[in-house]
N, C-alpha and C positions, 0 to 999 in steps of 0.2 A: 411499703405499699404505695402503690401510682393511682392515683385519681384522674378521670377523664368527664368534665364537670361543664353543661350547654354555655354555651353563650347568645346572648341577646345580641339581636341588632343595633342598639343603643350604648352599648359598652357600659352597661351600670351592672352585669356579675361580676365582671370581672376588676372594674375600679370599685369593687368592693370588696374583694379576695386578700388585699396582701396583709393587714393584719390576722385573717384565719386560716393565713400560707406560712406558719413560722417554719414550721419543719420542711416547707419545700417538697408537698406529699404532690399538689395538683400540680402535675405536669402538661396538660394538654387542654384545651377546649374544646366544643367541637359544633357543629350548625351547616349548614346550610340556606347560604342569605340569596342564591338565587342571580349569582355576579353575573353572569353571559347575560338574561333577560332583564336586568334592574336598568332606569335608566340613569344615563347619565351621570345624575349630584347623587342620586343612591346609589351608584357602583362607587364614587370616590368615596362616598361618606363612610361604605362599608370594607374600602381597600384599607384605610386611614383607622377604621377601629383593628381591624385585623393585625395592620401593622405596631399598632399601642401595645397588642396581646405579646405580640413577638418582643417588641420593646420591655416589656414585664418577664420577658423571662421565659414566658409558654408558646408551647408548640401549638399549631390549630391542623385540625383534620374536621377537613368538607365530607356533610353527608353525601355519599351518592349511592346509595343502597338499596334501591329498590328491586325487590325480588326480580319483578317482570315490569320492561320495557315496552313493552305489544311487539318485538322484535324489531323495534327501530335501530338498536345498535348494529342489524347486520345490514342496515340500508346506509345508501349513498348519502341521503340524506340529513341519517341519524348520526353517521362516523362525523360529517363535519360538522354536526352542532358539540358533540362531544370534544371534536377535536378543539373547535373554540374556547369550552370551558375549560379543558385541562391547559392548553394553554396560557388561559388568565391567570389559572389556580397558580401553574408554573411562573408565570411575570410577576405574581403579586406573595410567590414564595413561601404557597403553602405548603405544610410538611408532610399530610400524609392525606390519602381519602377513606372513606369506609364501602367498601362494595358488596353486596349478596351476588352477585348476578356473573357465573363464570368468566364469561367471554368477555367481561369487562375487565378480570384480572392477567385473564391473557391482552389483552389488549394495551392496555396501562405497562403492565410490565416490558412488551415489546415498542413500546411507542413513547415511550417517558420513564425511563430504566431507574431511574433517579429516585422515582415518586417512591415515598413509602404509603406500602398498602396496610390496613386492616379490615377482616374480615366482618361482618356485621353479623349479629345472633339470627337474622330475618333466613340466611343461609344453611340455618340449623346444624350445623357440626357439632355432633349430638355421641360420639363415638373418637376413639383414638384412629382407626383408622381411618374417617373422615378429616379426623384433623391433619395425619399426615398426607394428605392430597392434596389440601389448601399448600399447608406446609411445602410441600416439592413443587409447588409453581411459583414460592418464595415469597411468600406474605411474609410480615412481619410481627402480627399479631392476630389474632383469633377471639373474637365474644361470641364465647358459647352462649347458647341458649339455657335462659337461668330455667325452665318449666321442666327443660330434662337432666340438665347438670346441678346448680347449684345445690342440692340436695344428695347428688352422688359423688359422696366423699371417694370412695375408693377408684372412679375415674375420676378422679381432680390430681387425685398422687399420680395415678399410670399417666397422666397427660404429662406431670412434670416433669416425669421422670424420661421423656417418649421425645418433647419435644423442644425444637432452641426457640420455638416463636414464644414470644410470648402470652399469655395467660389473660383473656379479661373476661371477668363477668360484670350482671347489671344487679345493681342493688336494691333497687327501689319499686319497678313496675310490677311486684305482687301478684305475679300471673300465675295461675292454680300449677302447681305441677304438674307434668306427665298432660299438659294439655292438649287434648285431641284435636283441636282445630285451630291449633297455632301455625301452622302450616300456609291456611286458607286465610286467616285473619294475615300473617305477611304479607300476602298477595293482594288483598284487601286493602291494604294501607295503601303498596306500591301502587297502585291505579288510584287511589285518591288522591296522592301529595302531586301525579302530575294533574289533574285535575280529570274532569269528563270533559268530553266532547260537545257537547249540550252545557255552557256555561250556567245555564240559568238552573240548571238541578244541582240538587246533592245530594253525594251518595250517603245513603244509610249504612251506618257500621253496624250490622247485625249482629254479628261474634262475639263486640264487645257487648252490647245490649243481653245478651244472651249468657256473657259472663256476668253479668250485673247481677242480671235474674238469680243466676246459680250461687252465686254469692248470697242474696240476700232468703234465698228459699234456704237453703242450707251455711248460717253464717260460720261452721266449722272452716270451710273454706279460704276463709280469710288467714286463720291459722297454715293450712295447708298449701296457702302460695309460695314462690320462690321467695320472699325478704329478707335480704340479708341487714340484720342490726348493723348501729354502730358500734354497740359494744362487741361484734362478731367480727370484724375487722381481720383481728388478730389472729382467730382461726382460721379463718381462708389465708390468711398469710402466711402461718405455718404449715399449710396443705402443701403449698408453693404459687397461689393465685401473684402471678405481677399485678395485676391492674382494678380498679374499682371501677366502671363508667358509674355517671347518677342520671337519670331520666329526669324529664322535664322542662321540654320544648315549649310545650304551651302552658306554663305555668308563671303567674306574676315572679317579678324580679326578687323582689325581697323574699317570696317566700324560697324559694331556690338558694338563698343565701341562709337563710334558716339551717334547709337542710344540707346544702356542704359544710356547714357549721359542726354540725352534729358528726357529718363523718371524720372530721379531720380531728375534732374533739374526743372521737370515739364513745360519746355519752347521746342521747337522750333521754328527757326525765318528762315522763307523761304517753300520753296517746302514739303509738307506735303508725296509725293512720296520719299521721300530721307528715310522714317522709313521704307516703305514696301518691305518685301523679295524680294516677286516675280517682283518686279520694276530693280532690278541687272539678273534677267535670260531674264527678259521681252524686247524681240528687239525693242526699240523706246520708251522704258519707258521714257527716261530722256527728250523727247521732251514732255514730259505732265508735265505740274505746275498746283498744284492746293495750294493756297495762305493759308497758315495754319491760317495766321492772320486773315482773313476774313473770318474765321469758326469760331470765339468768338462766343458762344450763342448761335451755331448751336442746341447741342441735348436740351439746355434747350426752343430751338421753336417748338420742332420735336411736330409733331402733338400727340395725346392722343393714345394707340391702336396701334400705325405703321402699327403691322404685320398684323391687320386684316384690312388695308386700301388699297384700289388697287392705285399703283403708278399713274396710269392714271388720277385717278380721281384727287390727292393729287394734285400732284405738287408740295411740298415744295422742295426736291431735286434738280429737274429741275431748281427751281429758285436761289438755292443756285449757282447750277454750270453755271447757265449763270453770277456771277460776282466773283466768285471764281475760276474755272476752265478755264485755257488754255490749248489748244492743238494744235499740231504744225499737219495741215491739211496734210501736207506731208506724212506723216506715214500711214493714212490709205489707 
């Protein structure tokens, strides 16, 4: 199994990887440091950490993923700010990018034949035939979306079997499955990472706030997200999953090293909330435990189907998290 594990601006995840790299699982990095707009001593400082990465061994791929552009890429304007960026990416020998956004992979691919693409999960190729459509414009790899995949074992084999790209899911963002407004929360992000137009606001992430909510009114949820453990590794690898990405962009350094710790280890011992991003932004996260030990065996009871079984009726979840999950009543 390949890992695809963030990098900081500062080069302190990565000059802290090579003793918990024995087996050479983390292959890639990945970020977006913002090179065409940085100035100056911050474009060198971050061409210079890029290049240590490549020095170590690992590949980097720049995020450029945002669902929706506001359709600047098909402007005069947009093609040559783009065109600068991939440029630099190309002078400074990056290896791959991440894109949602079509006409960004036709365009890359006609204009920088070179670049290796992968698809970003914000893109939702959520189906075998979605995937062979990225697939025939020649990407290289594909993160499905964990809300509607990780959990569908029986499309994870037909994808193996279906496709030469390769295979990534995301381990750690615990986003409910089968979530209905993952869609609009993509779109959501993409207009906030470029910012508003009106510097002086900021946008409200309602989606997420609203997942919060749903999480904490009903904590079976928390069971019921996409997480893939690290003792769970080994069964998406015999699915045929190539690839692991770990979230966590805005999350301190050390903790990030914690948890590619754990996956390269394939163990954690304690609070199964100590991997998830959103658990460090989330107010009272860390008063929820949920026993990673007593999720041995979890997905290999998951019923047949999941996605096409209404939770009401199931109940396997429910029952996991009445002897697994704690939560400290206070919070809600």
């Amino acid at each position: 199994m390949e890992f695809s594990v963030p990098a900081d601006g500062d080069g302190k995840i990565i000059s802290g990887l090579p003793s918990k790299n024995a087996t050479g699982e983390i292959k890639e990095a990945y970020g977006n440091f913002l090179i065409s707009d940085a100035i100056r001593d911050e474009a060198q400082e971050t061409e210079r950490h890029i290049g240590s990465l490549r020095g170590e061994g690992f590949r980097f791929n720049y995020l450029l993923d945002a669902l929706c552009l506001d359709n600047l890429e098909f402007s005069r304007k947009g093609q040559k700010r783009l065109r600068r960026l991939l440029d630099r990416l190309m002078e400074i020998k990056i290896n791959s990018v991440t894109v949602a956004n079509l006409y960004l992979v036709v365009w890359i691919k006609k204009n920088y034949p070179s670049m290796s693409i992968t698809v970003s999960e914000a893109a939702n190729v959520d189906s075998l035939n979605r995937a062979k459509f990225w697939e025939n414009l020649g990407v290289d790899k594909i993160t499905f979306p964990g809300p509607a995949v990780n959990r569908n074992f029986s499309l994870i084999r037909q994808l193996k079997g279906s496709l030469k790209c390769k295979i990534q899911l995301v381990a750690n963002n615990a986003c409910v499955c089968n979530c209905p407004v993952y869609i609009n929360h993509s779109l959501v992000t993409s207009h906030s990472s470029r910012g508003l137009r009106d510097k002086e606001e900021k946008a409200f992430d309602h989606n997420l706030s609203m997942c919060k909510l749903r999480r904490l009114e009903r904590p079976v949820n928390f069971i019921r997200a996409d997480w893939i453990r690290p003792e769970d590794v080994s069964f998406y690898e015999k699915l045929g999953v190539d690839s692991i990405k770990l979230s966590g962009g805005d999350v301190p350094s050390d903790i990030i090293l914690k948890i590619i710790n754990a996956y390269i280890l394939r163990h954690h011992q304690g609070n199964l909330v100590d991997l998830f991003c959103f658990s460090y932004t989330m107010p009272g996260s860390m008063r929820i435990f949920i026993d990673n030990q007593k999720l041995d065996g979890f997905l290999e009871g998951m019923p047949r189907e999941c996605d096409l079984t209404s939770c009401g009726k199931c109940g396997y979840c429910q029952m996991t998290a009445s002897h697994a999950l704690k939560i400290d009543k206070g919070i809600l």
